[in-house]
Structures are given as structure tokens and as C-alpha cells.
N, C-alpha and C positions, 0 to 999 in steps of 0.2 A: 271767516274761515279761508277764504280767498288770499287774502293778505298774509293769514300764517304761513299758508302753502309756497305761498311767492318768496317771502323771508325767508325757508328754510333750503329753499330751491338756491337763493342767494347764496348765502352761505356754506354750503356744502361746493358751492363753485369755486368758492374765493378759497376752501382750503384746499383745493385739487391739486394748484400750483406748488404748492408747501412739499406738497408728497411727493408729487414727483422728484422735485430738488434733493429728498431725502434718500429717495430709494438712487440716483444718479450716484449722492456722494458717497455712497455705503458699496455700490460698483465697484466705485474708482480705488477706496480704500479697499478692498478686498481683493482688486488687480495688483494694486501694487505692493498689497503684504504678501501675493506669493511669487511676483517677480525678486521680492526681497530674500524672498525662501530660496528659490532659485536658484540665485546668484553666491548665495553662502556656499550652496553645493559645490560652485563649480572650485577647481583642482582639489576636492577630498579627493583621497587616494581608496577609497570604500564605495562603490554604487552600488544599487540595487538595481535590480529591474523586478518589478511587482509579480508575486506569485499567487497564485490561489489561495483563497482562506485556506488557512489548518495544510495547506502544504508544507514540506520542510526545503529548506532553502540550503546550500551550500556554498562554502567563496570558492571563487576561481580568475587564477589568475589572466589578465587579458591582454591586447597590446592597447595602448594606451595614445601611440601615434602607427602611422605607416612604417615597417621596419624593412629594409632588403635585403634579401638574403644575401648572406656572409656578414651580417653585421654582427660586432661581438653586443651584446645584450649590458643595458646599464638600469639601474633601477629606475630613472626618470623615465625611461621607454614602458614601464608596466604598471598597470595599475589591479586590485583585487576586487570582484564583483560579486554579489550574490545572489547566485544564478537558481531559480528551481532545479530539485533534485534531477528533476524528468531533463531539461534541457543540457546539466555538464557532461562532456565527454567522457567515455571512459578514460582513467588515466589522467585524467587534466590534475595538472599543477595548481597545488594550491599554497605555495608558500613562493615567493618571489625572490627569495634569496636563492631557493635552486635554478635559479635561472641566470642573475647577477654572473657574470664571467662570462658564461658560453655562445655562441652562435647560432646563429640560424641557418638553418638546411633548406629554407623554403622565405618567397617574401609574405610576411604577416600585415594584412590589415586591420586599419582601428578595432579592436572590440573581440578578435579573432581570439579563441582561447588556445590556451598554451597545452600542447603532449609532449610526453618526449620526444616526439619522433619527428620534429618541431627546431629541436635544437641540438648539439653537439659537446660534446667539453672535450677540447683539443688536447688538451694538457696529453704530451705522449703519444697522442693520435695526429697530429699536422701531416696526413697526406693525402693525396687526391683522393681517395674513395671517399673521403671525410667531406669533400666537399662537392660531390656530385648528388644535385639534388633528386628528389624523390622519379619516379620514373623515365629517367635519363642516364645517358652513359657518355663516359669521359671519353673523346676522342683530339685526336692533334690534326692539323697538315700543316705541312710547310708552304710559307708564305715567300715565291721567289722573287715577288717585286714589292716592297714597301710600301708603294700607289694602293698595290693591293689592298691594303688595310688602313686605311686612311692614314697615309706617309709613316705607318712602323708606330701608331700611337695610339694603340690599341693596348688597353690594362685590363688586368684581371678583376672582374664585378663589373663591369661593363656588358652591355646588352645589347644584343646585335642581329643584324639580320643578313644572310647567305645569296650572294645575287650569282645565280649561275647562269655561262654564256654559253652556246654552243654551237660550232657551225654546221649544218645542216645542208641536206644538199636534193634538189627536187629538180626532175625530168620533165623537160618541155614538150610541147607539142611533135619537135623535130628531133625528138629523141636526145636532143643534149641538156648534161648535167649542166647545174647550175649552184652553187654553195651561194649561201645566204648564212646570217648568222641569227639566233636567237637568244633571249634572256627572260629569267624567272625566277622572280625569288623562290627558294628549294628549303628555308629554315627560316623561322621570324622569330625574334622574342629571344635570343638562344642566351644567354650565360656565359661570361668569359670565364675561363678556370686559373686558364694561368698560361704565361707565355715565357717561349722556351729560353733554355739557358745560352750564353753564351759558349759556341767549341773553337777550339782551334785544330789544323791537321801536325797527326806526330808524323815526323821525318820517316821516309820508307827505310824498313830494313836493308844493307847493303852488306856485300863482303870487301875481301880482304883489296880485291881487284874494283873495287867500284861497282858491281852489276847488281843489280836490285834484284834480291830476294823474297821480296814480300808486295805485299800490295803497291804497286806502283805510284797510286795516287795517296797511298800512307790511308791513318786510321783516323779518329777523332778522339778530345775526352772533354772534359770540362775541366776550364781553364781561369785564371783568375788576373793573367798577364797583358797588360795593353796591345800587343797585337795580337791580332786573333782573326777568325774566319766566323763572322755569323750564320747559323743555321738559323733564320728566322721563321718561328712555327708558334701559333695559339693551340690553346685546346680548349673544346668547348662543351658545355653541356647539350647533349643532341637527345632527341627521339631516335628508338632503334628505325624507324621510318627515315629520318631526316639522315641520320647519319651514314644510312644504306645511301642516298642519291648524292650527300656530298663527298661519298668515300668513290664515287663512279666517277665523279666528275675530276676529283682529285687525279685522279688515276690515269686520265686519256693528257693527250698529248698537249701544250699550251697553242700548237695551231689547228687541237680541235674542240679544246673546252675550256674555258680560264671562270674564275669565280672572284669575287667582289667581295669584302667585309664594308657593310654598312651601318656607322656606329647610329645606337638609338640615343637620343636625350636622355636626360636622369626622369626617372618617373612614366617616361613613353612606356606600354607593355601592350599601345592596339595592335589588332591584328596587321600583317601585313598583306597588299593585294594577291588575289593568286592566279591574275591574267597574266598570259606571256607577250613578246615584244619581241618585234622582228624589223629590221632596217628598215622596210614599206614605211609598216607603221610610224616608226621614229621621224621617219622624213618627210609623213603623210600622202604618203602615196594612197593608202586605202586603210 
């Protein structure tokens, strides 16, 4: 009895190893039939993402990569999804051709679903209102040094940040004023909209005698003639906040406030610092 028990003890050892070999290779094939599954998926122009049993599911259209706003809209940038009822927007687009042509009012990331209010059809509509994104407003200054704006090469869809400077003036111990100057970024992240036309000045009115009649220094229009006088001015998409501090700053005198256009990279949109900076500081004084 002894010896049966020992034989079947044997045996049943010797097939452990079998089984496990079995159960590894059936693993491996079951990993790799659904990486295969997987990979068929990728560029269908159709995803799902899983809804509850017996939910009803709807397509909606998505973006498909990163889009920036003012991009005109091409069918490779969108793909169709089928989103549960409960999570599509109201309003969401579901056909990809009404989108084909028009632009964007706002930047779109991977996956973000499409509204109208999303995109634009120019066709007869190309002008600024059309392109001032969603809680912003279109404002200009004029830019009177070029430095200013990183040497005059600053283009519209470009994204920027407002470096305001200001001199300032603080009372010492012995009573005397002291002007010191400080800087702060005052806009980050802002939207270029569009930069100004080229003017030239019309000749002032005169008479018959030579004596100027009219504005001495003449008027301006938009010109299309090689010489000419540049008026150089951006306009940007600002917050009513932002555009309240850069329309101040604009406003005072350049020996008592001047401002910075600072271009961002393509794709930058972090925040910018919002500590201020004062000569001390710059030179390390304190």
C-alpha cells in the first residue's frame, strides 16, 4: 500500500511541470491575440469608448490630434467616436464634413468634442470679431520700437506674454524721492490677432498762398506704395482684466511705463510668473 501511495505521489509530481508550461503558453497566446486586436484598431477612424449594458450610445465627432486655434479644420485632424448618450454634448457635431473647411475659435485637444461654438465658417465673415476667441476681447497698441516686440516679428496666431515696466518712486528716510523702476508680467498666454496695416501721411491741406489749412502734420490712410510711414501696432486677444492694465500702461508716458512683447514657443500655453521685479532684485541687491 505503501509503494502505491509513493507511485502516485511520483506521478502526479512529474505532471505539475507539464501544466504549468501549459497554462504560461496559453498566457502568452492570449497576450498577444489582443495586442494584435489592439493594433488593428489603431488609425480606424470609428472608436468606442464602452458604455453600459443596454445604454444607447451615439457618434460624436472629436479632435483626433492637438488643433490651435485659427487652424482651418482638415478631415485628418478629426476622428468619429461613440460616446454614451449621457456623456455627448449638447449640440455636438456628428458628421465631420460640417466641420471640413472651417476654423477654430478656441485651441482643441486630443479627444475634445466638437460644438458649434468650437468653430467658425469664414466664408463672408473674415473679420476680427470672427476671430476673437471665447471670453476675450480684441484690443491694439501701437508698438513704437520694434525691440519692443521681438524686432517687429511678431505674427498673427502667435502666443504671447505682456511684460509691463514701470517707474516708481519711493521716499527715504530724509525725505527724498527716489524713482526706481519695476516689471511684471500683466497678460500670459495672450493670442495674436492680427498686426496693423501698413499708413503713409496725406500731404496737409494748403492754399493758393502756401499756408496750411488743415492739420499741419496731414492725416493718414492705408497705402499700398513703397514709401510709406509705419504705424506699427498688434492686437491681441486680452481678458477684460488684462486689457484694463495693458490699456494703463499703454496710456502713461514711455519715461513712465513701457511694455515688452514676449513671443511664446509653438505649443508653450504654461502659466506665466506673477512675482514682480525691481532693479535691487535684477542686480541682487536683496
Amino acid at each position: 500500500m505503501a509503494r502505491q501511495a509513493t507511485a502516485t505521489a511520483g506521478t502526479k509530481a512529474g505532471r505539475s511541470p507539464g501544466l504549468l508550461l501549459v497554462a504560461v503558453l496559453a498566457g502568452v497566446l492570449a497576450a498577444a491575440l489582443m495586442l494584435a486586436y489592439l493594433n488593428s484598431q489603431k488609425g480606424s477612424e470609428t472608436t468606442s469608448v464602452p458604455a453600459a449594458e443596454g445604454s444607447a450610445t451615439v457618434p460624436v465627432v472629436v479632435a483626433k490630434r492637438e488643433i490651435p486655434f485659427g487652424t482651418k479644420i482638415t478631415s485628418d485632424m478629426l476622428e468619429v467616436r461613440e460616446l454614451p448618450a449621457a456623456a455627448a454634448l449638447v449640440g455636438a457635431v456628428t458628421d465631420p464634413q460640417q466641420l471640413v473647411g472651417k476654423v477654430t475659435t478656441a485651441p482643441m485637444v486630443p479627444g475634445e468634442q466638437f460644438v458649434p461654438s468650437k468653430v467658425s465658417d469664414y466664408s463672408g465673415q473674415d473679420t476680427l470679431s470672427y476671430r476673437v476667441p471665447d471670453g476675450r476681447r480684441a484690443m491694439a497698441v501701437q508698438i513704437p520700437h520694434e525691440a519692443w516686440a521681438a524686432a517687429g516679428l511678431v505674427q498673427p496666431g502667435d502666443y504671447v506674454d505682456i511684460l509691463a515696466l514701470v517707474a516708481l518712486t519711493y521716499t527715504d528716510e530724509s525725505g527724498n524721492d527716489h524713482e526706481y523702476w519695476s516689471a511684471r508680467v500683466i497678460a500670459h498666454n495672450v493670442p495674436v490677432l492680427a498686426v496693423a496695416q501698413t499708413l503713409v501721411p496725406i500731404i496737409p491741406k494748403v492754399d493758393q498762398a502756401g499756408n496750411v489749412t488743415g492739420n499741419p502734420e496731414g492725416s493718414y490712410r492705408p497705402v499700398g506704395g513703397k514709401d510709406f510711414h509705419e504705424a506699427v501696432s498688434v492686437t491681441f486677444g486680452l481678458t477684460p482684466e488684462e486689457a484694463a492694465m495693458v490699456a494703463m500702461i499703454d496710456a502713461m508716458p514711455d519715461n513712465q511705463a513701457q511694455f515688452r512683447i514676449l513671443v511664446r514657443q509653438t505649443g508653450d500655453h504654461t502659466p506665466a510668473p506673477s512675482a514682480s521685479w525691481d532693479l535691487l532684485q535684477v542686480m541682487g541687491g536683496r
